[in-house]
N, C-alpha and C positions, 0 to 999 in steps of 0.2 A: 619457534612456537608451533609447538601442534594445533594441526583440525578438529575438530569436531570429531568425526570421526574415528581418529587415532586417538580421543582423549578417553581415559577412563573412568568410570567413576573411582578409583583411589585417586586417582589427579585432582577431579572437583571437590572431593573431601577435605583433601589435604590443604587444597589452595583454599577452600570456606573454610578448615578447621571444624570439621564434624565429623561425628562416625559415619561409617556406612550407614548403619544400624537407623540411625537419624534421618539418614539420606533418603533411606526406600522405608520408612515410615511416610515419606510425602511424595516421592517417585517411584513406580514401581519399577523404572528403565529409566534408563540415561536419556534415551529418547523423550520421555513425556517430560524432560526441561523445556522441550520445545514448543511444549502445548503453553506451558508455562506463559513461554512468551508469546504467542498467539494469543493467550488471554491479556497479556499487555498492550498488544496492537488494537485490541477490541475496546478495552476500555479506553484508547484513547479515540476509536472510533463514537462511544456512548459520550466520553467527552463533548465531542464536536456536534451531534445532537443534541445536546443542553446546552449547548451553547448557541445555537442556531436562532433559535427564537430570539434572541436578546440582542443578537448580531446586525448592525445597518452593512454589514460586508457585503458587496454583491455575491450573489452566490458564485457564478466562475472565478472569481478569487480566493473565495471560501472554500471551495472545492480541489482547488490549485492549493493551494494550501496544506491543506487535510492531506494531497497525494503526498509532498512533500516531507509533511510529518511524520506521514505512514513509514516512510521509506529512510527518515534519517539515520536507526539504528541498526539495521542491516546496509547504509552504504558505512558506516565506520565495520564491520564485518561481515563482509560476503560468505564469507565460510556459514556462517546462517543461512544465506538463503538455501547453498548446497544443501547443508545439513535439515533444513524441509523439506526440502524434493526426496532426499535420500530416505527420510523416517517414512514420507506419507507412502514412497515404494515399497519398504522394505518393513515395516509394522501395520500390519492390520491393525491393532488395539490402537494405533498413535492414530490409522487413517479413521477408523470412526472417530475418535475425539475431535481431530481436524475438519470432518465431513460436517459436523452440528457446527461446530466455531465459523464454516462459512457460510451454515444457514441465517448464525446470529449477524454475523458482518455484515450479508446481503439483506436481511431484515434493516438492520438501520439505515444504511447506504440510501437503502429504499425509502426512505422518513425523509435524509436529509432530499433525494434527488423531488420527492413531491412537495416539499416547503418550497424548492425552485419553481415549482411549475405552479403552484399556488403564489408566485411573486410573479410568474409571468416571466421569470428569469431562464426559464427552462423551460424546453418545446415539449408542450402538450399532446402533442399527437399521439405517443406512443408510450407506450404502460411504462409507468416509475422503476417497476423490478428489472424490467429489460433493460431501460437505461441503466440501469443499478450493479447490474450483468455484468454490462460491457466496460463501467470505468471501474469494477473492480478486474476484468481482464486487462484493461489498460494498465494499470499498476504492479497486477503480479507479473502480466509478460513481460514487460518492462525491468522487472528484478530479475526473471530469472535470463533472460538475456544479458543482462547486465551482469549477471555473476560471471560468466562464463570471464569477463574481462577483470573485474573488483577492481576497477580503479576508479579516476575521480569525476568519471563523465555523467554519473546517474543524475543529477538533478538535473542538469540539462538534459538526457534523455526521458526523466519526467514531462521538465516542459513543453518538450519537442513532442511527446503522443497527446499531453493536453493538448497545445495548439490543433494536433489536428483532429482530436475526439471533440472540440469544441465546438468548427466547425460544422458536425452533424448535431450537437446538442442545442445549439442557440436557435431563441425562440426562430418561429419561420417567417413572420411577418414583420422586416427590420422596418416598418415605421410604426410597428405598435410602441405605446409611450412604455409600457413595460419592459420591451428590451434592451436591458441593459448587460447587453454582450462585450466584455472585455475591451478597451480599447488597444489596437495593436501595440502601439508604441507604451503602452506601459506597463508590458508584461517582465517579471525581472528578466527571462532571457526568450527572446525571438527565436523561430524556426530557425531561421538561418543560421545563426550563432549555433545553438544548439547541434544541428546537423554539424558544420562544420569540427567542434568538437569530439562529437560522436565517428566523426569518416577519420580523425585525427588517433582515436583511441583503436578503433579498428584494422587502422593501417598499422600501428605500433604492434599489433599484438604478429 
């Protein structure tokens, strides 16, 4: 199976059954497929902001969640995550479309991280956006470390950066009645576990 990459647009035509013609009537390059699905990752980020208000989910489950979601369809292919790193380097036109898609992303992020701290779920100290920053850092460094291997460890190397971005996110004051910070044992997989897995995929490679 080819890469990304290596695939052409007479490959994607043929394997959808369209013309070119059809093709770059809605792509101008191969590359902006990718924007494509950047605008798929987003709305299922605008998902998870409508759906937040409606939600009794604590938020660091909520959010644990949401990383997981993010992340489900580039761990069934890694060659995505390559092939983002490689357009946003290599097309200017793909890295402006990409550069607003992470202004939209960190705009909600931002919504969901202040709905935490307006539950008291989430430490107030420090500006929504900066929090908002950092667990969108936590999820893409996370992927692109992760490609480097494409095998089966990403969710547990999800929940191994949650646990420890949690850490610094949860409220400060653990006898306020509002913190409700994850309890350890029932997270689906523990640091430990996780890391182990992770030192496991690492050693193989």
């Amino acid at each position: 199976m080819k890469g990304f990459a290596d695939t052409t647009v007479e490959d994607i035509t043929e394997a959808a059954d369209v013309g070119k013609g059809t093709f770059f009537n809605y792509f101008p390059s191969k590359d902006h497929l990718l924007v494509a699905f950047s605008d798929m990752q987003i709305a299922k980020l605008q998902a998870a902001v409508d759906r937040v208000a409606e939600s009794r989910e604590p938020m660091p489950a909520f959010l644990r969640t949401l990383g997981v979601k993010m992340t489900a369809e580039p761990a069934r292919n890694p060659s995505i995550v390559r092939a983002l790193l490689q357009a946003n380097l290599s097309s200017s036109a793909v890295r402006e479309i990409m550069r607003e898609n992470h202004k939209r992303s960190h705009g909600l992020l931002t919504r969901l991280v202040q709905t935490g701290q307006d539950r008291r779920e989430i430490r107030s100290d420090l500006p929504a956006a900066e929090i908002a920053h950092v667990f969108r850092q936590m999820v893409f460094g996370t992927l692109l470390m992760w490609s480097v291997y494409g095998d089966s460890s990403l969710p547990a190397r999800i929940h191994a950066a949650f646990d420890l971005l949690w850490n610094g996110l949860a409220p400060r004051n653990t006898s306020d009645p509002g913190n409700t910070a994850e309890p350890r044992n029932t997270t689906e997989c523990n640091t430990a576990e996780a890391a182990s897995v992770i030192h496991t995929s690492v050693g193989e490679s």
